[in-house]
C-alpha positions as CSV (number, residue, x, y, z in Angstrom):
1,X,0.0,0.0,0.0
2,X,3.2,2.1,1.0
3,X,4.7,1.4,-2.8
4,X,1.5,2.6,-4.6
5,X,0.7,6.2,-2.4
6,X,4.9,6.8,-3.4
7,X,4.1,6.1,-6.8
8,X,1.0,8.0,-7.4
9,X,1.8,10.7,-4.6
10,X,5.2,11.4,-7.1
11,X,3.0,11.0,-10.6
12,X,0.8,13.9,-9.0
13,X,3.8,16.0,-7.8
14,X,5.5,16.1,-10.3
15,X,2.5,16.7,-12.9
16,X,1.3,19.4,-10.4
17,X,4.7,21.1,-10.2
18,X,5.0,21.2,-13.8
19,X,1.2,22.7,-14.5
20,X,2.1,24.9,-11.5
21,X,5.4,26.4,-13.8
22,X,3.5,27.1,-16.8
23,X,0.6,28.5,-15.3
24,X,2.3,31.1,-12.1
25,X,2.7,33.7,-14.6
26,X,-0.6,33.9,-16.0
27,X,-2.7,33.4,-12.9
28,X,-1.9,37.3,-11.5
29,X,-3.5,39.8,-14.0
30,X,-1.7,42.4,-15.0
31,X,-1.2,45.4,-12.6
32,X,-4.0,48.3,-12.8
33,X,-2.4,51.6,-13.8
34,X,-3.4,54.2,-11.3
35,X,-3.8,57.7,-12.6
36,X,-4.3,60.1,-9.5
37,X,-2.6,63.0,-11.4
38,X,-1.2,64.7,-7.9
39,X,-0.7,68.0,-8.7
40,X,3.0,69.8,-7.4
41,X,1.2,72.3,-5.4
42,X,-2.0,73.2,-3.6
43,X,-4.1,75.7,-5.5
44,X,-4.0,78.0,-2.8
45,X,-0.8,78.6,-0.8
46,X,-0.3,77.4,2.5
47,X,3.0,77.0,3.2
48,X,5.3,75.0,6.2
49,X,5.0,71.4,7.3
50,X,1.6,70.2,7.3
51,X,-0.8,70.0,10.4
52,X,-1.6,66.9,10.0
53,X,1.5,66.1,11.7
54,X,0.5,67.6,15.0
55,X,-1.2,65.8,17.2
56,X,-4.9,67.3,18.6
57,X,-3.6,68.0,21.9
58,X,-1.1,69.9,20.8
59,X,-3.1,71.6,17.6
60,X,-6.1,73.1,19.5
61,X,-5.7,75.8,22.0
62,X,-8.6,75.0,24.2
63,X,-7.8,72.6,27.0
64,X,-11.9,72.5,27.6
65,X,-12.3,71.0,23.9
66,X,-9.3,68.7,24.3
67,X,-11.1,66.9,27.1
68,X,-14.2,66.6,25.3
69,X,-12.1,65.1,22.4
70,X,-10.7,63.0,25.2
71,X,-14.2,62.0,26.5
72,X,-15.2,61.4,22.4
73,X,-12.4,59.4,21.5
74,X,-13.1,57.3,24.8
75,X,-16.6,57.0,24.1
76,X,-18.7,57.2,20.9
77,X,-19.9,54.4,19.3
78,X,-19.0,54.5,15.8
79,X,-15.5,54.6,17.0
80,X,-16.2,51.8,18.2
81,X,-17.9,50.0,16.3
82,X,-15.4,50.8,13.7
83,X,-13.0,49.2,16.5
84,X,-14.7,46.1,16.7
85,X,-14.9,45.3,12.8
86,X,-11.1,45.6,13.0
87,X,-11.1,42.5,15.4
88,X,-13.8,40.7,13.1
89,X,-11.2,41.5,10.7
90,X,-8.4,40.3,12.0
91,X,-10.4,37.4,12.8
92,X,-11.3,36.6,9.3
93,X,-8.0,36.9,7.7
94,X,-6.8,34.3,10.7
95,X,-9.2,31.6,9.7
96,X,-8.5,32.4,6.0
97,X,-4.6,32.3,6.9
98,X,-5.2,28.9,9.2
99,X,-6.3,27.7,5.4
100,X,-2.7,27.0,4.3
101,X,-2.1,24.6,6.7
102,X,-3.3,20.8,7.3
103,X,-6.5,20.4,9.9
104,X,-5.9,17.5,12.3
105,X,-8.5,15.7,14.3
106,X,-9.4,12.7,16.2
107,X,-11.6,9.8,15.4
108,X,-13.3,7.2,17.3
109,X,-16.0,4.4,15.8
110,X,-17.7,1.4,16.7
111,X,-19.1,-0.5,13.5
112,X,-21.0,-3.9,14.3
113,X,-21.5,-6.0,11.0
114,X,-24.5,-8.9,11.2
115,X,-25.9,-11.0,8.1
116,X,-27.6,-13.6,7.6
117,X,-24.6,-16.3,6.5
118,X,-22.3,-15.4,9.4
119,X,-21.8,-14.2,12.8
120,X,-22.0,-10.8,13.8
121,X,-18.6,-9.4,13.9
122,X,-17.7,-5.7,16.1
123,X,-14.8,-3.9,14.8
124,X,-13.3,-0.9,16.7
125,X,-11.4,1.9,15.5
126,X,-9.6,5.3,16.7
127,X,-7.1,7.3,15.4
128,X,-5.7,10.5,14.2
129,X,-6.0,12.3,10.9
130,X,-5.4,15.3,7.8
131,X,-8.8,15.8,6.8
132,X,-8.6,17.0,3.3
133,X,-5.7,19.1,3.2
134,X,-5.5,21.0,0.2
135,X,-2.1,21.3,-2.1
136,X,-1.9,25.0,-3.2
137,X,0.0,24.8,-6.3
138,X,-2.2,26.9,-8.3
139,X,-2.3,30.1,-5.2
140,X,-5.4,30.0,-4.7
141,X,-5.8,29.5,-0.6
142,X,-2.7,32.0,-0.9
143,X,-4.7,34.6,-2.9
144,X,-7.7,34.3,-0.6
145,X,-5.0,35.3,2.3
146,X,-4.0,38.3,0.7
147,X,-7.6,39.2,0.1
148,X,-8.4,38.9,3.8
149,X,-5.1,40.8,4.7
150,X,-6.1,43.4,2.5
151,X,-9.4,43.4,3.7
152,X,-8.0,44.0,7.3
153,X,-5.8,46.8,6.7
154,X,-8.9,48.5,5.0
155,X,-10.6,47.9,7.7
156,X,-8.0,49.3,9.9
157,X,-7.8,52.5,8.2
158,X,-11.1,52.9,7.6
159,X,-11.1,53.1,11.9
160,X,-8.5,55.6,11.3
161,X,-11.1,57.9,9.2
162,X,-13.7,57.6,11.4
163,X,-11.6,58.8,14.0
164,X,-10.2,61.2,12.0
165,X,-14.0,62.6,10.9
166,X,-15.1,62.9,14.8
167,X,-12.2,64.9,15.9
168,X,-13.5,67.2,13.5
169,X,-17.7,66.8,14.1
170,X,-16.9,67.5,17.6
171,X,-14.7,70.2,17.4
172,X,-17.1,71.9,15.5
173,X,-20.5,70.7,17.6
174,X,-18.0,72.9,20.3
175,X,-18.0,76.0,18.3
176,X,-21.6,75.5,17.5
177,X,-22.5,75.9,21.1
178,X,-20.4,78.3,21.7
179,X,-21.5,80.9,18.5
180,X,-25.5,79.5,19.3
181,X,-24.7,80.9,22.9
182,X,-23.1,84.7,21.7
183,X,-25.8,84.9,19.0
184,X,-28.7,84.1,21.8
185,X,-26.7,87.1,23.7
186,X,-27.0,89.6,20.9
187,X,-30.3,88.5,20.2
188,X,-30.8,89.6,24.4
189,X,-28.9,92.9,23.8
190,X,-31.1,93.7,20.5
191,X,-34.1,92.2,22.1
192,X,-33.4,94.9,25.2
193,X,-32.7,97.9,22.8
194,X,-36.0,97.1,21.2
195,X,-38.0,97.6,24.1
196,X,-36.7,100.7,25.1
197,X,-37.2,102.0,22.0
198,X,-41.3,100.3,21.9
199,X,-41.3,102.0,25.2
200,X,-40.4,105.7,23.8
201,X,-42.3,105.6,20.8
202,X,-45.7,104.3,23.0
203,X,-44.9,107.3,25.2
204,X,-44.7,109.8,22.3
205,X,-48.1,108.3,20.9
206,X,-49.6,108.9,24.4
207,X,-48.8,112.3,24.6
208,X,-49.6,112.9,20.9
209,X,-46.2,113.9,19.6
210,X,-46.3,111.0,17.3
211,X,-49.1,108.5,15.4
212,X,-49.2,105.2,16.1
213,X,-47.0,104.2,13.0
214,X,-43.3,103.9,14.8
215,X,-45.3,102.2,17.8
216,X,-45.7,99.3,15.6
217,X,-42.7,99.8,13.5
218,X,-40.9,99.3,17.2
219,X,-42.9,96.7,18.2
220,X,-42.6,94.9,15.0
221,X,-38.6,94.6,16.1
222,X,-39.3,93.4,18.8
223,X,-41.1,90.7,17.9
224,X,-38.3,89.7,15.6
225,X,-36.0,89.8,18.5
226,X,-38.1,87.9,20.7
227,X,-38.2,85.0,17.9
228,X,-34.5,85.2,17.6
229,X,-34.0,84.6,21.2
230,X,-36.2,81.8,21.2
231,X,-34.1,80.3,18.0
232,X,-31.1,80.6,19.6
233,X,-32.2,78.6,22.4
234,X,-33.7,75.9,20.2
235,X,-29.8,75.7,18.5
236,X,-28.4,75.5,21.7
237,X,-30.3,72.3,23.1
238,X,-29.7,71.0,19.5
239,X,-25.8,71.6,19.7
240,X,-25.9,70.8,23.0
241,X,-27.9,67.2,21.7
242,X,-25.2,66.3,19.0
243,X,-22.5,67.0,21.0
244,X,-23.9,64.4,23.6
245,X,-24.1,62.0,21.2
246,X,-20.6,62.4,19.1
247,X,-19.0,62.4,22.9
248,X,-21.1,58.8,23.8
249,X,-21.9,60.9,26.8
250,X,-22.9,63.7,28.7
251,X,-20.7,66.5,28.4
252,X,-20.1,68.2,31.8
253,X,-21.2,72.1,31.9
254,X,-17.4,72.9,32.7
255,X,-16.4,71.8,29.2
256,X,-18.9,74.2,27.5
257,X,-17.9,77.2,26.5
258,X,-20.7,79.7,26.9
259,X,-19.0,82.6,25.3
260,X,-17.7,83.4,21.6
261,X,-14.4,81.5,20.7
262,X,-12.0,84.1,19.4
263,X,-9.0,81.4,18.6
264,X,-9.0,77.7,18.4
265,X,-5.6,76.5,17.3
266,X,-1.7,77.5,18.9
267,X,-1.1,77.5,15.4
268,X,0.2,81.2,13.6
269,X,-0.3,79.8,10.5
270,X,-1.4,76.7,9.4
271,X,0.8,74.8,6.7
272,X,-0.6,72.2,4.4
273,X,2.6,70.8,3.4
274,X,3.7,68.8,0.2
275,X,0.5,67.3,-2.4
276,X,2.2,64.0,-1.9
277,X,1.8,63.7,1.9
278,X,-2.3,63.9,1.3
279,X,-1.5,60.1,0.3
280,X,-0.2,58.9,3.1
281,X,-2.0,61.2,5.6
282,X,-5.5,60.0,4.6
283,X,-6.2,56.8,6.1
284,X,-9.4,56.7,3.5
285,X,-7.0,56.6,0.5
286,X,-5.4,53.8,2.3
287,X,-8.5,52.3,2.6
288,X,-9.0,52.7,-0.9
289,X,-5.8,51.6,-1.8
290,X,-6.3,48.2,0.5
291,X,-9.5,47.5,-1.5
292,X,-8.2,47.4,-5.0
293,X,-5.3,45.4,-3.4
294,X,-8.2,43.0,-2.3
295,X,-9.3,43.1,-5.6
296,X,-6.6,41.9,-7.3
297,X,-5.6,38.9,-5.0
298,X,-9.3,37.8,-5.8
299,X,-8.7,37.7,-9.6
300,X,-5.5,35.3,-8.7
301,X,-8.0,33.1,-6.6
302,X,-10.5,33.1,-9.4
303,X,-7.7,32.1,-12.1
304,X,-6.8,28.9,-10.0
305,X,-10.4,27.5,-9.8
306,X,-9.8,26.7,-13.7
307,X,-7.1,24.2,-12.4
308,X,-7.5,20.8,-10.9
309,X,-7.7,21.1,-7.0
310,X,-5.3,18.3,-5.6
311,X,-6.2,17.4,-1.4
312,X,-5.1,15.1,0.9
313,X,-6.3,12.4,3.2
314,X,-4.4,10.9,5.7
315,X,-5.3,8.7,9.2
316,X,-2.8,6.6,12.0
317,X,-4.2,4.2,15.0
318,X,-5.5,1.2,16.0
319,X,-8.1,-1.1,14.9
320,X,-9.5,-4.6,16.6
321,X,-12.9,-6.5,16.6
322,X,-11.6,-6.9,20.3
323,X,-12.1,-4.0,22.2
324,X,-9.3,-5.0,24.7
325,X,-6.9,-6.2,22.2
326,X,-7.7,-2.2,20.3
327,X,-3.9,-0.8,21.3
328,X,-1.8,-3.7,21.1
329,X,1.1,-3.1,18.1
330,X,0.1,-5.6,15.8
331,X,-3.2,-3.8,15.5
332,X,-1.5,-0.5,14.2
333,X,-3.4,0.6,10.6
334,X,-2.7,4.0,8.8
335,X,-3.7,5.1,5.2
336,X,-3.1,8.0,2.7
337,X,-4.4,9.1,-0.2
338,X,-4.9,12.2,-2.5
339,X,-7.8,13.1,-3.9
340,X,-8.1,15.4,-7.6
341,X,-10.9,17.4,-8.4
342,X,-10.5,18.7,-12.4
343,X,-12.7,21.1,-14.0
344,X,-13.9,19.8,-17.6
345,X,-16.8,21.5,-18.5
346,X,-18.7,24.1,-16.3
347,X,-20.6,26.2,-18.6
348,X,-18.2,28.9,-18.3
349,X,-18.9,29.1,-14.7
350,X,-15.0,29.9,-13.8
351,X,-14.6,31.9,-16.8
352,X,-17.2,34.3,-15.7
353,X,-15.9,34.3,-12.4
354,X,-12.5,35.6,-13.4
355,X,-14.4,38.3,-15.5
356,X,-16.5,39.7,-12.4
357,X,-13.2,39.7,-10.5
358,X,-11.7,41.8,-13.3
359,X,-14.3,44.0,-13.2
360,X,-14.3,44.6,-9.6
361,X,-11.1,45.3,-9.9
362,X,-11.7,48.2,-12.1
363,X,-14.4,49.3,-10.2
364,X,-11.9,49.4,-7.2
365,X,-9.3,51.0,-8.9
366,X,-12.0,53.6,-10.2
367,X,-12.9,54.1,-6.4
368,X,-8.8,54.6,-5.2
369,X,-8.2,57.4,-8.0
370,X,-12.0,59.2,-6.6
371,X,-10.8,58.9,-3.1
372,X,-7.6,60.5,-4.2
373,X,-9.5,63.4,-6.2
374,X,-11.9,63.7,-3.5
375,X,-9.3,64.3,-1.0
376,X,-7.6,67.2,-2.9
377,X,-10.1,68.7,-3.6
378,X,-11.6,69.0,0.1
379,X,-8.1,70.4,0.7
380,X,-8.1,73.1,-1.8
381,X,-11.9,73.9,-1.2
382,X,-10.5,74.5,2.3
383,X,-7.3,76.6,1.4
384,X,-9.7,78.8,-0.5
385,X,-11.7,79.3,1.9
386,X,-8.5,79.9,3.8
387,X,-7.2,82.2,1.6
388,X,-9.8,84.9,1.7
389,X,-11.6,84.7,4.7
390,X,-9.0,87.2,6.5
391,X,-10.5,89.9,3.9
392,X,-13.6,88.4,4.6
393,X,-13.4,89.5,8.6
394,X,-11.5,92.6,8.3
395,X,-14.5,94.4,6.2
396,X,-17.3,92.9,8.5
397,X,-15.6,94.6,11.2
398,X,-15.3,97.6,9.3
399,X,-18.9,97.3,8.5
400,X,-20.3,96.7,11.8
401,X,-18.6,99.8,12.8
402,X,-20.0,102.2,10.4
403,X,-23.3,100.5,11.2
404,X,-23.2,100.9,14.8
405,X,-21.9,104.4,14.2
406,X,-25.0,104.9,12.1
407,X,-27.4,103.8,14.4
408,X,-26.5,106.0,17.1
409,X,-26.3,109.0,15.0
410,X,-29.8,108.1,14.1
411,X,-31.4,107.3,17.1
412,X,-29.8,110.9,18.5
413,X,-31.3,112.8,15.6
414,X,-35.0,110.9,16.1
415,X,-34.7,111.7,20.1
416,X,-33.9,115.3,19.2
417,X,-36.7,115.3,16.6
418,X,-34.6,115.5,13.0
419,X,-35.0,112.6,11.7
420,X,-38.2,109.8,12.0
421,X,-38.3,106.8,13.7
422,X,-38.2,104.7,10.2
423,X,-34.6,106.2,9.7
424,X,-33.2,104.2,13.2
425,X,-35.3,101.3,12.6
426,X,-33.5,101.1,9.3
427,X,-30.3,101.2,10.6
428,X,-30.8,98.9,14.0
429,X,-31.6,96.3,11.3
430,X,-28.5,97.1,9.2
431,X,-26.3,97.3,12.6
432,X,-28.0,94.2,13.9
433,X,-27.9,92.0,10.4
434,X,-23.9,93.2,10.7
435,X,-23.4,91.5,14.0
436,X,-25.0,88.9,13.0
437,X,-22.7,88.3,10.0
438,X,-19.7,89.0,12.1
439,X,-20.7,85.8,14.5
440,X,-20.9,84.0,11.5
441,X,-17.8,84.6,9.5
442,X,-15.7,84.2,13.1
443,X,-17.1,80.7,13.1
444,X,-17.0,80.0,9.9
445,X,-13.5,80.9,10.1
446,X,-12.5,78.8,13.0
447,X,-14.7,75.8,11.4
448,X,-12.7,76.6,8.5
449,X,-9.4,75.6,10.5
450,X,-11.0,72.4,11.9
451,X,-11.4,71.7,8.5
452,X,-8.7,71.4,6.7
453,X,-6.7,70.2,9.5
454,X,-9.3,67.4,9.7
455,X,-9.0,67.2,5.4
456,X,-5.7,67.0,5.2
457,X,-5.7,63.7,7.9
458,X,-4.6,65.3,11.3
459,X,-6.3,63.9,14.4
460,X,-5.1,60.5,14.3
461,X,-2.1,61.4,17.1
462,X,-2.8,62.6,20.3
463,X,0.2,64.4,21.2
464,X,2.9,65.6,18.6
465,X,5.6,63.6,19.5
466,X,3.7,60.4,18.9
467,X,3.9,61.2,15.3
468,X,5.7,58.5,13.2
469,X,7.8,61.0,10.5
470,X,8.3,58.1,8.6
471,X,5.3,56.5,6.7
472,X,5.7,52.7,5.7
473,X,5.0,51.5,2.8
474,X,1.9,49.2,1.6
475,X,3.8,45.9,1.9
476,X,5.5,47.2,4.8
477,X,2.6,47.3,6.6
478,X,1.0,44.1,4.6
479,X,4.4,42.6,6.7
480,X,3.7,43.9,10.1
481,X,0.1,43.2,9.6
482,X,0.6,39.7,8.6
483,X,3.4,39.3,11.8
């Protein structure tokens, strides 16, 4: 029995090994040719090492928003969910990798054999055996490896993103309370200017100076204002509501800042570094870049269905028709013996198979260079806002001080009779509207911050000097990962 498993376990070897030669270099497709097109320079400029390098901590100034980060990071539930798929992951690619090697497992069995010509005879066996231990000549338990590995590290940066993402949502869910909160206080301020002025006009209509015209005129603004107060509450229980939920928990009242936030960042200036960087910074491009990876290994697997799948069986230990005589050496038994399954005619099944991997490839590789667009263009959408948003501030300011200027020149001129009321009621509205703006462009312009240090992939450290200045490369970190 020995002679004939050497004889046909060499036949197969060797026919294997030599199908396995002429077919290695056709079962990888040919490698997609990625076109991202990464431009030399930003369209806007924003010059110094990028802030993506600093870690949040040490980027914004606040210590109360760094502990709600803190609290965030600690806390939400996409984070960790995100978390969690990484070990399901990791999992996966750990079964898939436990694939290349042989599964060995005990066996036990009582068979009792009766007829009608001859005494019943019970025969006992137990032993120890490869069940089925597939021969991968042709890659393809190797390919589904590398599909799962890939499929990890995607799912690894794609935790990365998510972080990334809610270190921005929460910073600005901050400034959202904090701006809802200075509004609501110059909707109180407006609200109280109103009323003093309803309360003039009432008393020049009582005494006849006046008709009853810039009595309603007034009171009409203070209507308004009394609306706006009760808006800016509403946002400040909804800010307050989000931020609750991105932090996982409530956010103590000590963390919230209940006054306008005139800086955000220690940073000067804020640098966006080299285009190139954006590659290696953005944990979504990874992601991308993982998933057309994936793609690929699962055109190699596809490719090696076409050829004959060659598996082993194999079994050691004792056999007896007498139980007590089951371990003594003479009853010793073992067998082996491959098995061959060869494709002949399938309908094209596997053909079609390699196809739709194909195509999925494309459509991966179509994904990676949109992830790469995507991600320069959020960067230069933010570095134009960048760009212009200190003009931007410095003639709000400049209006909202010929507005208030105008508004007390005409409220002195109605008082001493010059001009009418319509002529300060026009010009509480202009100085009001201006305020309003102001509050607006200061957060859009600290948002604006959180944004493109968010865009161009900062978050992912928590302190500056945790971050790695050299980035690995894709099979680099296919090596640790695989470690």
């Amino acid at each position: 029995m020995q002679n004939v498993w050497s004889i046909a376990g060499r036949s197969i070897a060797v026919s294997s090994l030599a199908l396995a030669l002429a077919a290695c270099q056709s079962m990888r497709g040919p490698e997609p040719v990625v076109q991202t097109n990464i431009p030399e320079s930003y369209t806007a400029s924003a010059s110094g090492t990028s802030v993506a390098e600093q870690g949040y901590k040490d980027f914004f100034a606040d210590q109360r928003l760094v502990q709600v980060l803190d609290l965030a990071l600690a806390n939400n539930r996409d984070l960790r969910t995100a978390a969690l798929n990484i070990e399901r992951a990791q999992q996966q690619y750990q079964i898939t990798a436990n694939g290349q090697l042989p599964t060995i497992g005990a066996s036990g069995s009582v068979l009792r054999q009766d007829t009608m010509n001859s005494k019943p005879v019970t025969s006992y066996n137990v032993g120890l055996g490869v069940t089925a231990y597939e021969l991968d000549f042709w890659g393809r338990v190797r390919s589904l490896k590398d599909n799962a590995l890939d499929s990890y590290l995607a799912t690894a940066s794609a935790r990365d993103a998510t972080q990334i993402a809610l270190v921005g949502q929460v910073a600005q869910a901050w400034l959202n309370y904090a701006y809802a909160n200075a509004n609501l206080k110059l909707a109180d301020q407006t609200l109280k200017a109103q009323l003093e002025s309803y309360n003039l006009n009432k008393k020049r209509f009582d005494v006849g100076i006046d008709s009853e015209v810039p009595v309603r005129q007034a009171q009409i603004s203070v209507e308004t204002a009394r609306n706006d107060v009760a808006n800016y509450k509403t946002q400040i229980s909804q800010a307050h509501n989000l931020l609750n939920l991105l932090v996982g928990q409530q956010v103590p009242s000590n963390l919230l800042p209940t006054q306008r936030v005139t800086r955000i960042t220690a940073n000067n200036t804020i640098g966006s570094g080299i285009p190139s960087d954006l590659l290696n910074n953005r944990p979504d491009v990874r992601a991308a870049e993982y998933q057309l990876s994936a793609a690929g290994a699962n055109i190699g697997a596809a490719k090696a269905r076409l050829f004959p799948t060659i598996s082993l069986t194999g079994s050691a230990g004792y056999a007896s028709t007498d139980l007590g005589d089951l371990f003594k050496s003479g009853n010793f038994v073992w067998s082996a013996g491959p098995s061959l399954d060869i494709p002949i005619f399938d309908w094209g099944t596997r053909k079609a198979n390699i196809k739709v991997s194909e195509t999925d490839q494309k459509i991966a590789l179509s994904d990676y260079e949109k992830s790469v667009q995507s991600a320069f263009r959020e960067v230069n959408d933010a570095l134009a806002v960048r760009q212009n948003i200190g003009d931007r501030l410095a003639a709000q300011r400049r209006l909202v001080d010929a507005t208030n200027t105008t508004y007390k020149l005409s409220n002195a001129r109605f008082r001493a009779g010059i001009d009418s009321y319509l002529t300060v009621l026009d010009a509480q509205r202009a100085s009001y509207a201006a305020e309003q703006g102001l509050l607006l462009l200061e957060q859009a312009n600290l948002n604006n911050q959180v944004e493109l240090y968010k865009t161009l992939g900062g978050g992912m450290k928590t302190n500056t000097s945790d971050a790695v200045q050299y980035q690995p490369s894709t099979a680099e970190r296919k090596a640790d990962a695989a470690k």
